[in-house]
C-alpha positions in Angstrom: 22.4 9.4 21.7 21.2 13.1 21.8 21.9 13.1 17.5 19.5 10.6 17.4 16.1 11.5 18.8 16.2 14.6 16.3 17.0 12.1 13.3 14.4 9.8 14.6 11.7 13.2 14.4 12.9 14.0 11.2 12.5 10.7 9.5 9.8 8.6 11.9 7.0 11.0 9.8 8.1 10.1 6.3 8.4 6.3 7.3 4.7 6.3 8.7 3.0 8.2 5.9 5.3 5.6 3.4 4.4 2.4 5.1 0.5 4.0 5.7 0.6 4.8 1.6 1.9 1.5 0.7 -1.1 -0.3 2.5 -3.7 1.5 1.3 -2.3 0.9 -2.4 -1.5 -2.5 -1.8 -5.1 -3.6 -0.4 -6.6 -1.7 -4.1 -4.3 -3.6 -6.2 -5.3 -6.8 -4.1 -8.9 -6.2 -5.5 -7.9 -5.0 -9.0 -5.7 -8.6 -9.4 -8.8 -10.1 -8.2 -11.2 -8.5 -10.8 -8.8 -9.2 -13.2 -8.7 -13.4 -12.3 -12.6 -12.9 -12.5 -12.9 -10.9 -15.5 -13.0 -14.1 -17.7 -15.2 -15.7 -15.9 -17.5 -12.8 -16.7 -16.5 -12.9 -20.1 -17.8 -15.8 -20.5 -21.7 -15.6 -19.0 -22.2 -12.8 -21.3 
């Protein structure tokens, strides 16, 4: 049990920032798919 609280220190910080990373990118490429499904759409008033 004492091995893994220094494990959990060692890795816990790279697991956050990943997971923390991974959300930010996935809520931009949320609204880049949805300015691409609108882009013809604005093709087409022009």
């Amino acid at each position: 049990m004492d091995q893994f609280i220094p494990f959990i220190s060692e890795v816990g910080f790279p697991i956050a920032v990943t997971v923390y990373l991974l959300y930010r990118i996935e809520t931009k490429l949320d609204a880049i798919v949805a300015s691409i499904v609108n882009l013809p759409e604005r093709i087409k008033g022009v």
